[in-house]
Backbone as ProteinMPNN parsed JSONL, in Angstrom:
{"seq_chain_A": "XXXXXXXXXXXXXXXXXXXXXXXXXXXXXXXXXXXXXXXXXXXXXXXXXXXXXXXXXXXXXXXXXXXXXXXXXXXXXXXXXXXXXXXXXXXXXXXXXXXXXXXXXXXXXXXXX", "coords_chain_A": {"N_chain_A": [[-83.939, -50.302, -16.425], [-85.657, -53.243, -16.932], [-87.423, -54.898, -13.771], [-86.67, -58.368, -13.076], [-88.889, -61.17, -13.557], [-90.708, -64.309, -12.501], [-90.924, -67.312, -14.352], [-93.269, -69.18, -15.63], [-93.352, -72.18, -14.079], [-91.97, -71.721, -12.346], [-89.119, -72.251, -12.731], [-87.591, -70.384, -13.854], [-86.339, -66.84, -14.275], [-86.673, -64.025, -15.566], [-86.724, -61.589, -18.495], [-89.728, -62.12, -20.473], [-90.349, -62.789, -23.381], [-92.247, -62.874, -26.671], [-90.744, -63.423, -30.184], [-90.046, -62.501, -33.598], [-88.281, -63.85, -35.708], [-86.225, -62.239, -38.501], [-85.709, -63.372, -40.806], [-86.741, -66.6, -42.53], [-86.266, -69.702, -40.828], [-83.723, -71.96, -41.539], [-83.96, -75.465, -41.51], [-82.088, -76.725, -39.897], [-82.048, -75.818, -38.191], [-82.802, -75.359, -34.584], [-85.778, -74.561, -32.883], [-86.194, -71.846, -30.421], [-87.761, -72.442, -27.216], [-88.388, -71.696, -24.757], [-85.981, -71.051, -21.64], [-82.738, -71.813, -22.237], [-83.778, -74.168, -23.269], [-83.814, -75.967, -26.483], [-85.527, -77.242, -29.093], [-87.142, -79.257, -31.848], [-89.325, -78.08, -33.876], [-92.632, -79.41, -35.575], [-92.081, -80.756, -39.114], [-89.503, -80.903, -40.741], [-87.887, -78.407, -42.06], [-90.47, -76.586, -42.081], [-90.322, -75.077, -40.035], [-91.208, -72.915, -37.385], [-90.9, -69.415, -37.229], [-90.839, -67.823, -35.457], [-89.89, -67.096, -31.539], [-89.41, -67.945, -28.299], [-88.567, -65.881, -26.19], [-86.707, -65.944, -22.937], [-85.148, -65.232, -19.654], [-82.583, -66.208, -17.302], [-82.245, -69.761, -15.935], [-83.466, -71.195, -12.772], [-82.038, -73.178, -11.528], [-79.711, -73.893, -13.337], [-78.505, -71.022, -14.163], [-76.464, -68.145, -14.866], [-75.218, -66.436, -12.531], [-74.456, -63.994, -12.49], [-76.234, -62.486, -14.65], [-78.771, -63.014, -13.462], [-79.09, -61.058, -10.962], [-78.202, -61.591, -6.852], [-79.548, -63.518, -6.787], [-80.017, -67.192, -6.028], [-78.431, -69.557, -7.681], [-79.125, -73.164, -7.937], [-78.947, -76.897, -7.625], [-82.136, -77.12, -5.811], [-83.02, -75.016, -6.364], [-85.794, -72.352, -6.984], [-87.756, -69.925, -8.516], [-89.01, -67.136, -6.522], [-91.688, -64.439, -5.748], [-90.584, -61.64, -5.367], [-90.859, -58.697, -3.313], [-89.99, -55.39, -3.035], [-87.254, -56.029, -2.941], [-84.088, -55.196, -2.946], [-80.333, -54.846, -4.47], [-77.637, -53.859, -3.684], [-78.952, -50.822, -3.535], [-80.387, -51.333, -5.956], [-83.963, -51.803, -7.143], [-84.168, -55.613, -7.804], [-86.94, -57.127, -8.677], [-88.056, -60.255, -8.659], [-86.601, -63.191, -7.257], [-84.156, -66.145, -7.508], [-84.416, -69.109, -5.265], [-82.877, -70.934, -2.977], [-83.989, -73.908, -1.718], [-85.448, -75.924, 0.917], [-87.105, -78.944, 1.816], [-87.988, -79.574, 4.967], [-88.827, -81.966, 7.408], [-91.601, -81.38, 7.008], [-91.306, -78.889, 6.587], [-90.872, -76.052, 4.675], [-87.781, -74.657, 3.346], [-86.178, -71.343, 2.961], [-83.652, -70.153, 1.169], [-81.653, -67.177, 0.572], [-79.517, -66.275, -1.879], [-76.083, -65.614, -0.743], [-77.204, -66.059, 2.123], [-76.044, -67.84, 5.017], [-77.323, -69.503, 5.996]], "CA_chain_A": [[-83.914, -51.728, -16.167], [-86.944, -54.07, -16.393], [-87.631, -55.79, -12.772], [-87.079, -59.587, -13.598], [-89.98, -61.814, -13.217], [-90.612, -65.914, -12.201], [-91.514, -68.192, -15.277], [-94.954, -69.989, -14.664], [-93.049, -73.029, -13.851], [-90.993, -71.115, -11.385], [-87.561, -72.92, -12.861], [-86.4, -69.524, -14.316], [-86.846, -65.669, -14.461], [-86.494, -62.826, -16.613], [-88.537, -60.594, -18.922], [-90.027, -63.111, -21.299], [-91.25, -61.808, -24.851], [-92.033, -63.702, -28.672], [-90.232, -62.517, -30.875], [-90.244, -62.947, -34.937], [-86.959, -63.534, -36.656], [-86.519, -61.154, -39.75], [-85.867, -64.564, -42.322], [-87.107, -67.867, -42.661], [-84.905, -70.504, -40.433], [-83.389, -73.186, -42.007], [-84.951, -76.569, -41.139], [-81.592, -77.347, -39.167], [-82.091, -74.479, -36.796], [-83.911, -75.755, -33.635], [-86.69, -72.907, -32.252], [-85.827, -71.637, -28.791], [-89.374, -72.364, -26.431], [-87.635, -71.601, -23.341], [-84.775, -70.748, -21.448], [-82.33, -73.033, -22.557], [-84.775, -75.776, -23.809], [-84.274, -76.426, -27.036], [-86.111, -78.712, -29.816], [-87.675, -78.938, -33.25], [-90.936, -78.104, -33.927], [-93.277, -79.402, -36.907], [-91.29, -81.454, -39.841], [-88.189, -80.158, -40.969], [-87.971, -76.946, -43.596], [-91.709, -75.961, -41.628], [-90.504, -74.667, -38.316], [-92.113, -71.524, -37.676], [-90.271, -67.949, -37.883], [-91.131, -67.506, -34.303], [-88.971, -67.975, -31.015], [-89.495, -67.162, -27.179], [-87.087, -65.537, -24.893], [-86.698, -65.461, -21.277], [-84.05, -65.245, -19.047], [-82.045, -67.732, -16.955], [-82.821, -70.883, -15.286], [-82.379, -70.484, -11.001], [-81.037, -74.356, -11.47], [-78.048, -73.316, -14.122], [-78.203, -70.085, -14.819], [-75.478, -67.185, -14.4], [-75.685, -65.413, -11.455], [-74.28, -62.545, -12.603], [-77.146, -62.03, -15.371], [-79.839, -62.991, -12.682], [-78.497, -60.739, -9.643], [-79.321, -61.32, -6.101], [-80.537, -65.057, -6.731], [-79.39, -68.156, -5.504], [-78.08, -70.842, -8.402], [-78.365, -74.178, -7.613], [-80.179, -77.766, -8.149], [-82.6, -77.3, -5.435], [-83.257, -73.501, -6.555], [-86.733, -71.903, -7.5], [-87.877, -68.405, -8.05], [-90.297, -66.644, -5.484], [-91.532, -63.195, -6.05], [-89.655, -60.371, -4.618], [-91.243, -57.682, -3.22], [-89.202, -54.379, -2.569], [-86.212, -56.559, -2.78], [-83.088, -54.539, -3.71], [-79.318, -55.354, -4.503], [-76.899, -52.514, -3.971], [-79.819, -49.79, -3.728], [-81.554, -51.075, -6.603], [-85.069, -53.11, -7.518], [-84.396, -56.557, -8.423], [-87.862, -58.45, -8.583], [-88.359, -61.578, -8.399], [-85.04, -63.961, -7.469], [-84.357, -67.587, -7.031], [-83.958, -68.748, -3.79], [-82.397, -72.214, -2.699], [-85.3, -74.577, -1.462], [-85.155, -77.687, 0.911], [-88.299, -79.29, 2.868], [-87.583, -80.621, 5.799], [-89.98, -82.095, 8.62], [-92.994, -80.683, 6.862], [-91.605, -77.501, 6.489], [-90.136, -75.302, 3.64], [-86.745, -73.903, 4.314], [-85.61, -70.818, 1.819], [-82.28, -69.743, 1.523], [-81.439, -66.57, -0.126], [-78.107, -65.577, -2.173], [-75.566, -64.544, 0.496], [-77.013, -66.118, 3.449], [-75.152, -68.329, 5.429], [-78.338, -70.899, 6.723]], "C_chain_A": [[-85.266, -52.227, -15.687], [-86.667, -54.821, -14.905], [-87.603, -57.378, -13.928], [-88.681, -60.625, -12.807], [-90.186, -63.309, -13.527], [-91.185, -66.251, -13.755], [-92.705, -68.592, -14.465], [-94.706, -71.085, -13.645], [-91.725, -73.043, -12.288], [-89.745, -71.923, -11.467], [-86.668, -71.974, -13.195], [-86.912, -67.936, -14.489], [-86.529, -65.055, -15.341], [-87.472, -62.145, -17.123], [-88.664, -61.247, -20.371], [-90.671, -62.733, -22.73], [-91.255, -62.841, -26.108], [-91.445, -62.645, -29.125], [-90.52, -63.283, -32.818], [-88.8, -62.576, -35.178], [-87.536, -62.8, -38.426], [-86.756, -62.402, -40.903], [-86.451, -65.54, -41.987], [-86.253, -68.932, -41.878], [-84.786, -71.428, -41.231], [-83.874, -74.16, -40.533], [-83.392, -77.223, -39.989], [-81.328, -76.409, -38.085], [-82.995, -74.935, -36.112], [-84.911, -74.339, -32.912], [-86.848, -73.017, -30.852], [-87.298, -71.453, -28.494], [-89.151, -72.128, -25.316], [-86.429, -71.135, -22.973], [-84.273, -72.299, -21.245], [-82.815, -74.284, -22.734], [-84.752, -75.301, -25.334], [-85.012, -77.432, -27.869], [-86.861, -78.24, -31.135], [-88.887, -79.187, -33.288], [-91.662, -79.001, -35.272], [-92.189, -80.06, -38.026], [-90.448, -80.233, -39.857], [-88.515, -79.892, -42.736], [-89.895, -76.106, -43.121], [-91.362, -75.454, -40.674], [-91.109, -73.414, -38.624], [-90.937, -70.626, -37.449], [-90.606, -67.649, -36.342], [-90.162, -67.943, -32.856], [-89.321, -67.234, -29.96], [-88.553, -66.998, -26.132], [-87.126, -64.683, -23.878], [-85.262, -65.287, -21.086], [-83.31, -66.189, -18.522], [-82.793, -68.516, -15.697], [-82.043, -70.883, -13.613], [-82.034, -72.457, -11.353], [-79.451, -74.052, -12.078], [-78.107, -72.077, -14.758], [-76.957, -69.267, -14.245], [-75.661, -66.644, -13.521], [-75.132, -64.039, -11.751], [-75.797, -61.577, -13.882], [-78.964, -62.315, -14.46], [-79.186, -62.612, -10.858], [-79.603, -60.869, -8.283], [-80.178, -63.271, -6.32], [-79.635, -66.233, -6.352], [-79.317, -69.361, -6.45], [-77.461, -72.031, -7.868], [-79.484, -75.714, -8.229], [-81.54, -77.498, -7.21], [-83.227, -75.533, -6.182], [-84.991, -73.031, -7.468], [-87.081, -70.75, -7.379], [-89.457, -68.118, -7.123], [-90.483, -64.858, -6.018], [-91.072, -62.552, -5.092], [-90.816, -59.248, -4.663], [-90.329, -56.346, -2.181], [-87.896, -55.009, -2.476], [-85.368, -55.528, -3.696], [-81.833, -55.448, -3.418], [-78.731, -54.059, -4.703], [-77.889, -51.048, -4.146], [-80.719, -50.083, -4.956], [-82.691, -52.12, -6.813], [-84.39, -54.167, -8.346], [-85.464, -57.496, -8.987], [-87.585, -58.926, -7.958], [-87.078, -62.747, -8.111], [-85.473, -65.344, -7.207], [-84.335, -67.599, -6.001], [-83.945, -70.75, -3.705], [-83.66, -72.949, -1.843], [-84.9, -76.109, -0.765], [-86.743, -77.894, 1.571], [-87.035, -79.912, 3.339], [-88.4, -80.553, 7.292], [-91.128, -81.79, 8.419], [-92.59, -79.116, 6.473], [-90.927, -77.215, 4.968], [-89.444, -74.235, 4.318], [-86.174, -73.261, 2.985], [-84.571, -69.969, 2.601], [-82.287, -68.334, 0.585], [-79.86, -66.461, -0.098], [-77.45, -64.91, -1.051], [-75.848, -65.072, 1.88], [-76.232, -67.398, 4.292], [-76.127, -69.641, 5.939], [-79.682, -71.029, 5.834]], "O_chain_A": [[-85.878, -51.943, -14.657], [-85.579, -55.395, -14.862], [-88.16, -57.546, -15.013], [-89.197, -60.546, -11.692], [-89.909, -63.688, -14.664], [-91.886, -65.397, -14.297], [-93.037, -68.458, -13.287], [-95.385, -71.192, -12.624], [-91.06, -73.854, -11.643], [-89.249, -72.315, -10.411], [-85.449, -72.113, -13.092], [-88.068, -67.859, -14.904], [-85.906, -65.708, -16.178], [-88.614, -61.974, -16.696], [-87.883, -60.984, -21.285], [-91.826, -62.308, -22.69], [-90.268, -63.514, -26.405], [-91.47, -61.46, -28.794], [-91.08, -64.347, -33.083], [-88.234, -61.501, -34.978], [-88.556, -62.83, -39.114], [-87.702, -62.435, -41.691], [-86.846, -65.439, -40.825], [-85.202, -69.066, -42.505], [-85.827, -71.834, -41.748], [-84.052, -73.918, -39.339], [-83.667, -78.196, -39.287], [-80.407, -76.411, -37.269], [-84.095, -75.063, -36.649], [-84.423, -73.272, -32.54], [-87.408, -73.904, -30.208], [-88.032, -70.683, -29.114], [-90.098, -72.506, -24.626], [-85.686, -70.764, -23.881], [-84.712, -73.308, -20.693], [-82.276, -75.328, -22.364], [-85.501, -74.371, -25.633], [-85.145, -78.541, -27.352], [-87.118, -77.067, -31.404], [-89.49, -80.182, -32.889], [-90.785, -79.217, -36.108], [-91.072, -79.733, -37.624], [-90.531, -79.122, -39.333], [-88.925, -80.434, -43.762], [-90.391, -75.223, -43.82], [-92.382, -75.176, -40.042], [-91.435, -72.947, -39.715], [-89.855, -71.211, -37.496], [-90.453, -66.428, -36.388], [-89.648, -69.06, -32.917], [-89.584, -66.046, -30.149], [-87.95, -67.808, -25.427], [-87.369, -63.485, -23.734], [-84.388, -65.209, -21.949], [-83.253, -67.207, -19.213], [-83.578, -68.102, -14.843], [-80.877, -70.71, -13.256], [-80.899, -72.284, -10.91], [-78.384, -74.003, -11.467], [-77.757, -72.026, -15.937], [-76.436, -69.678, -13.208], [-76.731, -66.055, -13.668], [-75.503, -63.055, -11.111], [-76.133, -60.394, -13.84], [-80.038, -61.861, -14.856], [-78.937, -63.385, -9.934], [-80.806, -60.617, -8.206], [-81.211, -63.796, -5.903], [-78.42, -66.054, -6.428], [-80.084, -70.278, -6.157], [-76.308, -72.255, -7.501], [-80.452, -75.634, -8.986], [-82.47, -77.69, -7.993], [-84.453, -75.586, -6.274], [-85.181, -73.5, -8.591], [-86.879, -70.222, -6.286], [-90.54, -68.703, -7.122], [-89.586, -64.198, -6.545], [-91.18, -62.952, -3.933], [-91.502, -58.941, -5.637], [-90.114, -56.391, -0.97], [-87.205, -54.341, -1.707], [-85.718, -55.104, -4.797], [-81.835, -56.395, -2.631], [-79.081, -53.26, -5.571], [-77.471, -50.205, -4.939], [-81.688, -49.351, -5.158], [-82.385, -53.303, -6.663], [-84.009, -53.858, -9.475], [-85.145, -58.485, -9.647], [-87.022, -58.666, -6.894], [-86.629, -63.145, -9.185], [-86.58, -65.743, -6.848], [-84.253, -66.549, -5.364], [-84.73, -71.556, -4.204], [-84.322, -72.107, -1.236], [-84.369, -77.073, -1.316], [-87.45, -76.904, 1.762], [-85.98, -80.377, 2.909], [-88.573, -79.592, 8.042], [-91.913, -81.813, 9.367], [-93.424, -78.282, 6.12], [-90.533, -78.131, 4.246], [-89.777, -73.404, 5.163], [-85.765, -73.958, 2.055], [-84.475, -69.435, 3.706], [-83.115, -68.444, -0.319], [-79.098, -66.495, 0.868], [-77.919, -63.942, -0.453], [-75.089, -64.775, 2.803], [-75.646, -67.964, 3.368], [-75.587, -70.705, 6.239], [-80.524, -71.883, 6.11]]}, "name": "protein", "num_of_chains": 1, "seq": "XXXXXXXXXXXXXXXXXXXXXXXXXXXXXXXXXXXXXXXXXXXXXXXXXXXXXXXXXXXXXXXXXXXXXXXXXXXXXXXXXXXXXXXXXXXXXXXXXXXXXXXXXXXXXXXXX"}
């Protein structure tokens, strides 16, 4: 098991890779640029043969496919260091996010404040 790791945009983690589909898409196939963002590239019957895939988003993603993280609207990932779940490395997780007074207040999965 790959460690997961923050997007740039810190909205979502995973282990992010291009990939090449084997055929040609049809022009009514939208090309995945994100987790869960899609949209159509370039006129239609040109999209490209190309598609990038991460993992899930700490706003709506699953928590069971991003363990150890905190799904919610306020939610952004931070890196993890030595962080485990059940004995093992997770990375990088979300973690619930408020300001308040000047400060930054993070919550992790599980805690109670």
């Amino acid at each position: 098991n790959e460690k997961l790791l923050c997007t740039h945009d810190r909205l979502s983690l995973g282990n992010c890779d291009f990939g090449r589909y084997k055929q040609p898409l049809s022009a009514a196939v939208p090309v995945l640029r994100g987790p869960q963002a899609w949209r159509q590239e370039g006129v239609y019957g040109l999209l490209p043969a190309r598609y990038w895939a991460c993992g899930d988003g700490c706003t709506n993603g699953k928590a069971h496919a991003i363990v150890g993280s905190f799904i919610g609207p306020n939610s952004r990932c931070v890196k993890g260091n030595d962080l485990q779940v059940s004995g093992k490395p997770i990375g990088d997780v979300c973690v619930n996010t408020q300001c308040d007074g000047g400060r930054l207040k993070v919550q992790f999965r599980r805690d109670a404040t």
